[in-house]
KOLKE-617245 format. One line per field, with one value per residue: x, y, z of N, C-alpha, C in turn; residue in three letters. Coordinates in Angstrom, 3 decimals. Example, Ala and Ser with C-alpha at 12.3 -4.5 7.8 and 13.67 -1.06 7.14 Angstrom:
! KOLKE-617245
n_xx <- c(13.190 | 12.850)
n_yy <- c(-5.690 | -2.250)
n_zz <- c(7.800 | 7.080)
ca_xx <- c(12.300 | 13.670)
ca_yy <- c(-4.500 | -1.060)
ca_zz <- c(7.800 | 7.140)
c_xx <- c(13.200 | 12.900)
c_yy <- c(-3.300 | 0.030)
c_zz <- c(7.800 | 7.870)
code <- c(ALA | SER)
! end
This chain:
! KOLKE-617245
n_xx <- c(2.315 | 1.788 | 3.813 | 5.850 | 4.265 | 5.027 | 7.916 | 8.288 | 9.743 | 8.997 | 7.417 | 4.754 | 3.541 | 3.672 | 1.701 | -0.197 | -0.132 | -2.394 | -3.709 | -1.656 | -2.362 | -4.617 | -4.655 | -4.885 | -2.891 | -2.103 | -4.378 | -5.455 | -3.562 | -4.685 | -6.788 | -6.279 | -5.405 | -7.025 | -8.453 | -7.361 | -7.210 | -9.993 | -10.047 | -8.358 | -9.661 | -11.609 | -13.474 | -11.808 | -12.746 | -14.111 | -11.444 | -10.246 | -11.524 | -11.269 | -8.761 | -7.892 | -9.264 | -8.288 | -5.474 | -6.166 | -6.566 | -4.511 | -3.113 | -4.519 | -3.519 | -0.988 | -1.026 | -2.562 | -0.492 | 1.824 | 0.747 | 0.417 | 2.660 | 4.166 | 2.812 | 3.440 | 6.146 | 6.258 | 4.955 | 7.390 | 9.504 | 7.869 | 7.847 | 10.461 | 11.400 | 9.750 | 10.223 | 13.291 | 13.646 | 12.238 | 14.267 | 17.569 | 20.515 | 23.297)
n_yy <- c(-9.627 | -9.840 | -9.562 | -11.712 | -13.945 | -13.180 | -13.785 | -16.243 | -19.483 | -21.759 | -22.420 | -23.139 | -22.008 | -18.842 | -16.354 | -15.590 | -13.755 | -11.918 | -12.729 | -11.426 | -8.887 | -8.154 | -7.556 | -5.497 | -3.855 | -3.128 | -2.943 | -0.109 | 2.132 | 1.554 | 2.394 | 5.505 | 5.968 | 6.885 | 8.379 | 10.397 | 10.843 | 11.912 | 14.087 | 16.177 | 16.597 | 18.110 | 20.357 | 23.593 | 23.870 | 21.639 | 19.713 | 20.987 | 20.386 | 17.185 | 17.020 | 17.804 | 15.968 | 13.878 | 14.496 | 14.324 | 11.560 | 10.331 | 11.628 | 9.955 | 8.045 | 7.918 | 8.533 | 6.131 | 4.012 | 5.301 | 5.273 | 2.667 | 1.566 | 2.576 | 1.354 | -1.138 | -0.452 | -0.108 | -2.264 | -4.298 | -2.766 | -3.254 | -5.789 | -6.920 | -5.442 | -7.289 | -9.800 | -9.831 | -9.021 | -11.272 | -13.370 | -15.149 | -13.469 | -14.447)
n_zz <- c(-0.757 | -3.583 | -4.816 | -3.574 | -4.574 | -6.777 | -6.737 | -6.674 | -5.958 | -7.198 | -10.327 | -10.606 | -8.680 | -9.085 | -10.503 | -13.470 | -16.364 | -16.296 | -14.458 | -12.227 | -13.030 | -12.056 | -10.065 | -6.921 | -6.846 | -9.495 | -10.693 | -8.988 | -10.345 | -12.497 | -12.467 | -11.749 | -14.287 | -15.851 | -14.204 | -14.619 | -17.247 | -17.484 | -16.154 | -18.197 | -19.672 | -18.662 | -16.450 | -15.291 | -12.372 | -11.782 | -12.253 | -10.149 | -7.908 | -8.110 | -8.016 | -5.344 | -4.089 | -4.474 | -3.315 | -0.381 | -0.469 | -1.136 | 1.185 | 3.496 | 3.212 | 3.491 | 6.130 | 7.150 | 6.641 | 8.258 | 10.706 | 11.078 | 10.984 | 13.122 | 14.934 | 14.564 | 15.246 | 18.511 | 19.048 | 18.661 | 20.264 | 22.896 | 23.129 | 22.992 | 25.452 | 27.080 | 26.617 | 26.525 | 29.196 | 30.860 | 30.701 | 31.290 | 31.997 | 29.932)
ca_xx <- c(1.536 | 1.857 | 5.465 | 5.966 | 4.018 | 5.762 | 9.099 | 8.208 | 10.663 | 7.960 | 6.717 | 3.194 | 2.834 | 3.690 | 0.427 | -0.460 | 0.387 | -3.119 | -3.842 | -1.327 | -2.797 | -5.921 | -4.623 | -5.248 | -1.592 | -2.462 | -5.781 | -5.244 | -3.046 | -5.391 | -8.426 | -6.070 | -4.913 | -8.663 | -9.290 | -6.386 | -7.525 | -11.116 | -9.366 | -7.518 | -11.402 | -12.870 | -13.475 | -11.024 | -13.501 | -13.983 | -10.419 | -9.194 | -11.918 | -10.647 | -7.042 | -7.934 | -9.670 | -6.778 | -4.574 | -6.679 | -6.342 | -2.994 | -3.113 | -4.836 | -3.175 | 0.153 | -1.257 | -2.558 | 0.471 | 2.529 | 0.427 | 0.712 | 4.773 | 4.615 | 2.339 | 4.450 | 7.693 | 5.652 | 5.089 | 8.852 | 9.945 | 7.464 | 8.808 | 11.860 | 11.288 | 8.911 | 10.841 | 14.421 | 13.823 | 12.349 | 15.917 | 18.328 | 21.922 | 24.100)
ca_yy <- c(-10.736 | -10.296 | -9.549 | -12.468 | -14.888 | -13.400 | -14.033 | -17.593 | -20.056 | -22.780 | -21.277 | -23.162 | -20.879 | -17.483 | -15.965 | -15.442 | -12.076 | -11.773 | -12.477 | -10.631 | -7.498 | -7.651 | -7.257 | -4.331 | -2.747 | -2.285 | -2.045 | 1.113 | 2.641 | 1.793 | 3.787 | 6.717 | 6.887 | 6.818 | 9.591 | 11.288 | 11.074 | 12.534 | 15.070 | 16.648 | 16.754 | 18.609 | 21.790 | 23.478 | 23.778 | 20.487 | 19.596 | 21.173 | 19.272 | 16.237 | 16.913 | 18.318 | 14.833 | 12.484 | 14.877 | 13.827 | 10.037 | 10.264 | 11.453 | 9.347 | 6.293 | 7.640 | 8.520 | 5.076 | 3.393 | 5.912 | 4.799 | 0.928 | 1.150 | 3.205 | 0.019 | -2.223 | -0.258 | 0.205 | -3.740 | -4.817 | -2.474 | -3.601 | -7.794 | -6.612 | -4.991 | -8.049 | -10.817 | -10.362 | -8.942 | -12.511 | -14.144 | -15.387 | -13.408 | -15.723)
ca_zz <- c(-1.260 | -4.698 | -5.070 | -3.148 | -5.458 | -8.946 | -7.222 | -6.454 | -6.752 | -8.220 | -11.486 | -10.699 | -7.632 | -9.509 | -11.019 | -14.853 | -16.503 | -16.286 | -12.795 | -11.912 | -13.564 | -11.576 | -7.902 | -6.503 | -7.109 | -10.590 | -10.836 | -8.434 | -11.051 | -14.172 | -12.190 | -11.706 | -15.341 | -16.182 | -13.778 | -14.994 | -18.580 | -17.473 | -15.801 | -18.794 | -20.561 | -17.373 | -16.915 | -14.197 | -11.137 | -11.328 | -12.106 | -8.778 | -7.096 | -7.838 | -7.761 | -3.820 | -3.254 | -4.800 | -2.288 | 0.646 | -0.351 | -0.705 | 2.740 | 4.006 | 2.842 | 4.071 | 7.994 | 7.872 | 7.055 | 9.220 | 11.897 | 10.983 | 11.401 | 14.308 | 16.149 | 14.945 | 16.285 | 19.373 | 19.423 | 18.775 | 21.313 | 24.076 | 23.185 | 23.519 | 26.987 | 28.291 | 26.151 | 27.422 | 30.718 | 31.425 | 30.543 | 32.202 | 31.776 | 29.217)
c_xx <- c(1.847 | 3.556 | 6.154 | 5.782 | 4.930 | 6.783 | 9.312 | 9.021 | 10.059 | 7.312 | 5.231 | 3.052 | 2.871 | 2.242 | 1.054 | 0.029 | -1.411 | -3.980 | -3.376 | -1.366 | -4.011 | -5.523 | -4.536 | -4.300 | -1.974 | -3.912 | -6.114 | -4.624 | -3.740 | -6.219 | -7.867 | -5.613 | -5.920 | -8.933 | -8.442 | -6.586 | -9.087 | -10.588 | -9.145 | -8.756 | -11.955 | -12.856 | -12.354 | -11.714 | -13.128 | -12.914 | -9.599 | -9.728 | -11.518 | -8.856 | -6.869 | -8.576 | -8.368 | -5.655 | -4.832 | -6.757 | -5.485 | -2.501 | -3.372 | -4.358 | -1.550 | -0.332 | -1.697 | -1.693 | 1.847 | 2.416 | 0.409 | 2.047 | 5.002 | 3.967 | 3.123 | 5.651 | 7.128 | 6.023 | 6.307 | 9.614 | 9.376 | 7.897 | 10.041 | 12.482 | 10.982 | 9.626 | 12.210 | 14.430 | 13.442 | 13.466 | 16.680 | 19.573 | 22.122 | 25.339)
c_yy <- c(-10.973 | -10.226 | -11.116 | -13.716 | -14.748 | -13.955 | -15.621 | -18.687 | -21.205 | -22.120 | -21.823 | -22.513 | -19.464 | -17.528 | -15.530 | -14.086 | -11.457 | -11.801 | -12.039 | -8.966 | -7.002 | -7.857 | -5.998 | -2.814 | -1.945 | -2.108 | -0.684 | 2.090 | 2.897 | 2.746 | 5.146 | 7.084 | 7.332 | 8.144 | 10.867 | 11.779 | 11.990 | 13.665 | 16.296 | 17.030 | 17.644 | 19.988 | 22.297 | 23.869 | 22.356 | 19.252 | 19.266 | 20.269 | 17.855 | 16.115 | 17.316 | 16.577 | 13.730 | 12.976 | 13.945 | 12.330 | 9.556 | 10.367 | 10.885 | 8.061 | 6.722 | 7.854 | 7.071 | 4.004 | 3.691 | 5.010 | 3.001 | 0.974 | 1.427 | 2.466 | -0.888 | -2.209 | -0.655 | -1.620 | -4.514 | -4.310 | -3.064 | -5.375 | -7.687 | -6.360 | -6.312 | -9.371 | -10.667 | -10.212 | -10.280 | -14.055 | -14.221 | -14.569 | -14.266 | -14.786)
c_zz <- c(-2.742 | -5.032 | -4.415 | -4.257 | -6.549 | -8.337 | -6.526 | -6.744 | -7.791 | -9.033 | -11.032 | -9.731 | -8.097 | -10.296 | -12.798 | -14.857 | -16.075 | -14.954 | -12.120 | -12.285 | -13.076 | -10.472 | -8.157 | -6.573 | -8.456 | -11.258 | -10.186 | -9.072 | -12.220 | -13.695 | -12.282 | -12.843 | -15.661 | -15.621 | -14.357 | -16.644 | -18.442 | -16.796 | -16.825 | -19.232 | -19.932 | -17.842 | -15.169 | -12.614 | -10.667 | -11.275 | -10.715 | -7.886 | -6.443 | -7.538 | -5.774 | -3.110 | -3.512 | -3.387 | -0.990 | 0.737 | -0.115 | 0.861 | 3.785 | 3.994 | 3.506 | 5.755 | 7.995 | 7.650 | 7.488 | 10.692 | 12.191 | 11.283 | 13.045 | 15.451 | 15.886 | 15.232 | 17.656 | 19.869 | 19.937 | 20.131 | 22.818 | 24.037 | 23.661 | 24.847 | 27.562 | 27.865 | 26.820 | 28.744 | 31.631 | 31.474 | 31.442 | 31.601 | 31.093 | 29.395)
code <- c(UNK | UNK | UNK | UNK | UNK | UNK | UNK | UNK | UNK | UNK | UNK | UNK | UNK | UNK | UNK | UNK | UNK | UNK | UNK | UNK | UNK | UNK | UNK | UNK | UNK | UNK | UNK | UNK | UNK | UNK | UNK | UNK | UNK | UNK | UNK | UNK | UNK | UNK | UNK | UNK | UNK | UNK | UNK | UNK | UNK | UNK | UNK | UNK | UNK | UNK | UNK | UNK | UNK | UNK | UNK | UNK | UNK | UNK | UNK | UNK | UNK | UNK | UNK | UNK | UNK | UNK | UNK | UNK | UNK | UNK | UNK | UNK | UNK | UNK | UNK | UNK | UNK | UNK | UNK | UNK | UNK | UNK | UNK | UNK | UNK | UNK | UNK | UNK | UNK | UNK)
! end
């Protein structure tokens, strides 16, 4: 979505520097320098804490777009099956 807009060939459809600094790509990056800066302040209990929950996000964000590729292989392959098998030979 957004990569899309910056590389727009009409400059009035590309976004501001500024509107493009508040989608979610990099606003997801500013929160983690933030947490990363409260981090360094902590004390190390609560350090590991969070460094054990960022793990688990991380993880979680790659199983669910593991599992997003692997429906839409799933998909392509079953078109593929039900799409040409209804063809005629050429």
């Amino acid at each position: 979505d957004l990569l899309a807009r910056l590389l727009s060939y009409d400059p009035s459809g590309r976004p501001t520097v500024e509107e493009a600094l508040c989608h979610p790509f990099f606003v997801q990056h500013e929160e983690q320098s933030r947490r990363n800066e409260v981090l360094e302040d902590a004390d190390p209990e609560t350090a590991a804490l969070f460094a054990e929950l960022d793990a688990s996000v991380h993880a979680l964000e790659r199983q669910t777009f593991t599992g997003a590729v692997d429906r839409e292989d799933e998909e392509e392959e079953r078109y593929l099956k039900e799409g040409l098998a209804g063809r005629p030979n050429l």
